[in-house]
Structure formats: structure tokens, C-alpha cells
C-alpha positions in Angstrom: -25.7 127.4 212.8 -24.0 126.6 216.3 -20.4 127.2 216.3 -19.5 123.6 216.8 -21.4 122.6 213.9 -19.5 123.4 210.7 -20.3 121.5 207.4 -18.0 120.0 204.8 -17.0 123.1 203.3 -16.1 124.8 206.5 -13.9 122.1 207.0 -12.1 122.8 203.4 -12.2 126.8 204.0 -10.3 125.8 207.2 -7.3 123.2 205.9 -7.0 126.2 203.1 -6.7 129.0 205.5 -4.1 127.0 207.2 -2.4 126.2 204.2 -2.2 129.7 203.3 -0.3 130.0 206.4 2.5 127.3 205.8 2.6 128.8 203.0 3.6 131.8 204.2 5.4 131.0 207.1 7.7 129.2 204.7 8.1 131.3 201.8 9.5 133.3 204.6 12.3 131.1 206.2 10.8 131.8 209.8 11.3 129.6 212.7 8.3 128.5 215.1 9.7 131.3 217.7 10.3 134.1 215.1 6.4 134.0 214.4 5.7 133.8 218.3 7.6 136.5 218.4 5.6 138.3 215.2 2.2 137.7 216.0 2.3 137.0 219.7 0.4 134.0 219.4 1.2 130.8 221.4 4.1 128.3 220.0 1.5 125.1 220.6 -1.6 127.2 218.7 1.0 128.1 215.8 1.8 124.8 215.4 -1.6 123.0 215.3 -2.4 125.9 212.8 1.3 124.8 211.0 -0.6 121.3 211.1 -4.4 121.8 209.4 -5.5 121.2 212.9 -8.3 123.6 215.7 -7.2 123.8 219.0 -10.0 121.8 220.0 -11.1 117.9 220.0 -14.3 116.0 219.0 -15.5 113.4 221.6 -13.6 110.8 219.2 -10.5 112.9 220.2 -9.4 114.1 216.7 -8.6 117.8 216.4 -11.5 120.0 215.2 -10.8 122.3 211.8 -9.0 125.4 212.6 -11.6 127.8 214.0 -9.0 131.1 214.3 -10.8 134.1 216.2 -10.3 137.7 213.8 -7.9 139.0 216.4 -5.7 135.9 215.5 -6.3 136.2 211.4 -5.4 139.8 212.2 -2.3 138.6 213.6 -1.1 136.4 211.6 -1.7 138.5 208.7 0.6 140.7 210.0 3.2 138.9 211.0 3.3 137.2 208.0 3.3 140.3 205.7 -0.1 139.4 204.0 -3.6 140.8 203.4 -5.7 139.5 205.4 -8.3 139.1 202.5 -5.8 136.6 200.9 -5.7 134.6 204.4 -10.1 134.3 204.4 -11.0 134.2 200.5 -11.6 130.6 199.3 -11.9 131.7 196.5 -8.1 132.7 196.1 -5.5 129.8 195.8 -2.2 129.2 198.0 0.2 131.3 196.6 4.2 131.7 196.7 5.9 134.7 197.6 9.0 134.9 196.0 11.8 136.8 197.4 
């Protein structure tokens, strides 16, 4: 399948991926720059991530699903102290860290 073609359930994999990362990112107390600073990813990627949303737009305009290369799973597995399994599995629910 293209890579701009994605069905229904990539679309779900994606908003749960991203809400893994919220998750995360919150459990944690970090600030948008702290996790810049972690993962060396941009601040306007992190925060369409933060948001459910790609980095890219359909022809209607609306953001695409999160798309995330490995390098940047990789990343923000690490910066957020998790296994990058957890981040990719579908099959495993948002959890909470707990401090």
C-alpha cells in the first residue's frame, strides 16, 4: 500500500501512538523545550505529535495521522523513558507512570 494511503485502522494506531506520548510526556511534568531538548526533535513536530496530528495536510487541508519515521519512535522512546514496544503495540493500552 502507498504510503499516503492508510486505512481506518492506521488512523487509530496513529491517535494511540500519540496518545501514548501525552501520556508520557505528562506523567513526566516536562515542558515542550525539556523534550526538545531530550529527543532532539523539533518544538512544532512535538507539538502536532502532543496534538493527534502528522506533519502533513490532505488537499482539504486537515493534518494527516501521525506518520513518525523509526529514528523519531526511537527518540522519543528515549526521551520519554519508555520501551519503544509500548510506544508501537496497539495492542497495549495508554498507561500511567506513576512516580
Amino acid at each position: 500500500m502507498p504510503a499516503h494511503v492508510h486505512s481506518a485502522d492506521f488512523a487509530e494506531r496513529a491517535d494511540l501512538f500519540c496518545a501514548k506520548v501525552r501520556q508520557a510526556y505528562d506523567d513526566l511534568g516536562l515542558t515542550q523545550l525539556e523534550l526538545v531538548e531530550r529527543t532532539s526533535l523539533s518544538q512544532g513536530f512535538l507539538k502536532l505529535l502532543l496534538n493527534k496530528r502528522g506533519s502533513h495536510r490532505d488537499k482539504n487541508g486537515d493534518y494527516k495521522p501521525a506518520n513518525p519515521a523509526l529514528y523519531v519512535i526511537t527518540k522519543l522512546a528515549a526521551g520519554l523513558e519508555l520501551d519503544i514496544g509500548y510506544l508501537v503495540d496497539a495492542a497495549r493500552p495508554v498507561e500511567r507512570k506513576t512516580r
